[in-house]
Steps between C-alpha positions, in 0.01 A plus 500: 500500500594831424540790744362732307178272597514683901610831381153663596539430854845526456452860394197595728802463796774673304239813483343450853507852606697672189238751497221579724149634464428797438811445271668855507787626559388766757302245706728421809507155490638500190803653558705224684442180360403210738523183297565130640818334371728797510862424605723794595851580478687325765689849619240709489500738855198546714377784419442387093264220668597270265387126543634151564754393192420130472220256488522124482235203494517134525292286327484092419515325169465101435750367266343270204730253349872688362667836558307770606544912431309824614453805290535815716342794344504779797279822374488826634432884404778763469450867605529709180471863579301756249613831492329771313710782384353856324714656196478838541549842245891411531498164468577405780288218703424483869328230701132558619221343668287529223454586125185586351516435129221653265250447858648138558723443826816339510662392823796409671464172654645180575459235292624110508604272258467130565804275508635179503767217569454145392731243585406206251511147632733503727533124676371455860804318585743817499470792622499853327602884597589751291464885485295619173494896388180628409597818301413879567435742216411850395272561180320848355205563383399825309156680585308666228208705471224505215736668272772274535751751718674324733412657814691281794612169515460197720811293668464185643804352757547199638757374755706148405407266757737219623304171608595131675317193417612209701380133499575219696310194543467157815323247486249468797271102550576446100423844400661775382509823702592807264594820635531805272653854628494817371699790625573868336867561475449861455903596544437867671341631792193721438370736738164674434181307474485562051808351480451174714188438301694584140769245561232244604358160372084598487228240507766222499357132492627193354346241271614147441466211270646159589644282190499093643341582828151624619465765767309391876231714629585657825186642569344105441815271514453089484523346817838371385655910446326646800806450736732663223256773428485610874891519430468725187536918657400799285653837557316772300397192234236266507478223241147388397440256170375735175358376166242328433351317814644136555845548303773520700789639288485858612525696799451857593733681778278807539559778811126447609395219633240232209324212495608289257402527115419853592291688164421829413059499463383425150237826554789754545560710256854619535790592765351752782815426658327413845440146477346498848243721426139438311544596136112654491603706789806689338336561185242664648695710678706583149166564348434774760813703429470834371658548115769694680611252723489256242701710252786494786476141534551466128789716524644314788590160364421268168338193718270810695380616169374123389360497820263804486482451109387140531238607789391776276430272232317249729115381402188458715586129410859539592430622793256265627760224388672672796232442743563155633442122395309247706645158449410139514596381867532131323870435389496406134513152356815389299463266170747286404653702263874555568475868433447727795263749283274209464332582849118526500271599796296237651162478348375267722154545726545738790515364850122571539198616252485886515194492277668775306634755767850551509707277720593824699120594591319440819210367318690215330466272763204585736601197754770744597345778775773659720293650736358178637774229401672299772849321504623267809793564649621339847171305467310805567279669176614872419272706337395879499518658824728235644826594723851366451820587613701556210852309472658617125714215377491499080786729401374736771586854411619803747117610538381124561738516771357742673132338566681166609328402839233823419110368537329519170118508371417269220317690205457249197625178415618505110619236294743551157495347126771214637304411821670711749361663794525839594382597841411913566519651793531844706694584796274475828633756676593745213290842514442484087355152539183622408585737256732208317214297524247759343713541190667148447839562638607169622776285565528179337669182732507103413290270764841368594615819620194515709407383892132528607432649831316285716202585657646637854729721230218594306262651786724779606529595150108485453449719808681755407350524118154528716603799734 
């Protein structure tokens, strides 16, 4: 498989926080740039705030049957900086802020421009390090009006950047544990805050493709790699399987934490860069810009202009393309075909007759009535208006915690689409009890997380709901 195959998601972390809504220059968020993956110059002082140098990860891979190799291709952006320059009566040019050409602005800014090392096939059974240069540059760009008079110019820099990739490989219960490093070698010492970030690695991840091996999930390892998996450490790196679900011949070492086989949704449209935010949301709030602010935005960077160009451009249809997708809770059925596209959704009957209302809808099966259903637990039936003592146990969160051992009032009894039980409840002694209980506002526990009171625990409880 080719990597050009996880390049979307691939990308979507490269440009995870290159440019931030409202996308302009002036806003303040925009003018330091916060992006994962970036690795600093290693003598950078204090006061430049520049971050870590080096990240590493570990990750496992099964031999098959002969020699086995592992393509390293390490990405990253590097800082170009725009400067816009006037020409003036004499000739002469000086930098500015800003030049507005025949009513359109043009804008110092600073750009990126993605990079890359690959280390081809290089054998698991020796180990690699070597220093690669990624060069630095300086081009120039005229600026002409209507009339074709060159009226300023624009000049782009970039610093050369100096980077380590090292690789060294164990093997670990018949595996192979890989470990991949990447430092900046940046030779000089910076000491302001634009020059740590100009001589640094942005949005660096690796991605991986194994040649005679396959690589082990360490999110979901077989029982047989979960020892060496607990042995695999990440620093700034975590490795999560990419491509098309079930193959096993690439990885992805992204600066965020995945799952594995991590995608980019089929309904979005293009890069927002904010992959943790809702699509719908952001282009909404692009919609409602004035012209002015989206003339700056234009002006600020290329990727900002397809951004409020592409929103511009957007349909009713687009937009409600946007707007969500409800999806089959039943995991598809596989044919026998050997081809992984030839996946089609189970057709079969649904668990029970809806007569026609959607699966998701109350009225689709009227045997189900959470005000008045029961469940046993302890022996002893739990229904509405029932006390427990609540005990959380199933991947108990921080505010779980807090209502362990607290006294709670049982408000419905619900059941799922794959047979669970959910029980809801409010807090006894909370104040908003009633209030949460007016408008819905419960919280949801298993039965085994649940103790009912008996009755000499009950009556005090009773009493006091009476006074």
């Amino acid at each position: 498989m080719s990597l050009d195959q996880v390049r979307s998601i691939a990308d979507a972390v490269l440009y995870e926080g290159y440019l931030l809504y409202p996308y302009r220059a002036s806003s303040h968020k925009n003018r330091s740039r916060w992006q994962f993956g970036v690795l600093g110059p290693p003598q950078a002082a204090a006061a430049s705030f520049g971050e870590e140098p080096e990240m590493e990860m570990q990750c496992l891979l099964a031999p098959h049957d002969g020699p086995a190799a592992v393509t390293v291709q390490l990405r990253f952006l590097q800082l170009q900086v725009r400067e816009v320059r006037r020409t003036g009566e004499d000739g002469v040019d000086e930098p500015v802020g800003q030049l507005v050409v025949d009513g359109v602005p043009v804008m110092s800014w600073d750009e990126a421009v993605e990079r890359d090392v690959v280390l081809t096939a290089l054998p698991l059974d020796e180990a690699a390090d070597a220093v690669h240069e990624v060069p630095g540059g300086e081009e120039t760009e005229p600026v002409t009006d209507a009339r074709g008079a060159v009226v300023g110019r624009i000049v782009r820099r970039r610093l050369p950047l100096a980077v380590r990739v090292r690789t060294r490989a164990v093997v670990d219960d018949g595996y192979v544990r890989l470990s991949v490093a990447v430092r900046n070698e940046h030779p000089e010492p910076v000491a302001t805050k634009d020059a740590a970030i100009r001589s640094s690695l942005i949005g660096a991840h690796l991605l991986l493709r194994a040649h005679g091996a396959g690589f082990v999930s360490l999110l979901e390892p077989p029982a047989g790699a979960a020892a060496a998996a607990d042995r695999c450490r990440q620093h700034r790196c975590w490795p999560v399987l990419a491509g098309p679900k079930g193959t096993t011949d690439t990885l992805l070492g992204a600066p965020i934490i995945l799952y594995d086989y991590p995608e980019v949704a089929e309904q979005s449209p293009g890069a927002l860069f904010d992959s943790t935010e809702i699509d719908e949301i952001l282009t909404l709030r692009v919609m409602t810009m004035t012209e002015e602010e989206k003339a700056e935005a234009r002006a600020t960077d290329p990727r900002a202009r397809e951004i409020i160009d592409r929103c511009d451009g957007m349909s009713p249809a687009d937009l409600q393309q946007l707007h969500g997708l409800l999806r089959d809770p039943r995991p598809p059925r596989s044919t026998a075909a050997v081809d992984p596209a030839a996946v089609v959704p189970d057709v079969g009957p649904a668990a029970f007759d809806t007569a026609g209302a959607p699966w998701w809808d109350p009225a689709a099966d009227a045997s189900v009535r959470p005000g008045s259903d029961a469940v046993v637990i302890d022996g002893v039936r739990v229904a509405k208006d029932s006390l427990v003592r609540v005990h959380p146990s199933r991947r108990a969160d921080a505010q779980d915690l807090f209502f362990a051992g607290r006294v709670a009032r049982v408000t419905a009894v619900l059941s799922d689409v794959d047979g669970g039980t959910h029980i809801a409840l409010v807090l006894v002694d909370d104040p908003a009890s009633d209030l949460h209980d007016w408008y819905g506002r419960y919280f949801y526990f298993a039965p085994d997380e649940l103790t009912p009171l008996s009755a000499e625990e009950t009556a005090p409880h009773r009493e006091e709901n009476r006074s």
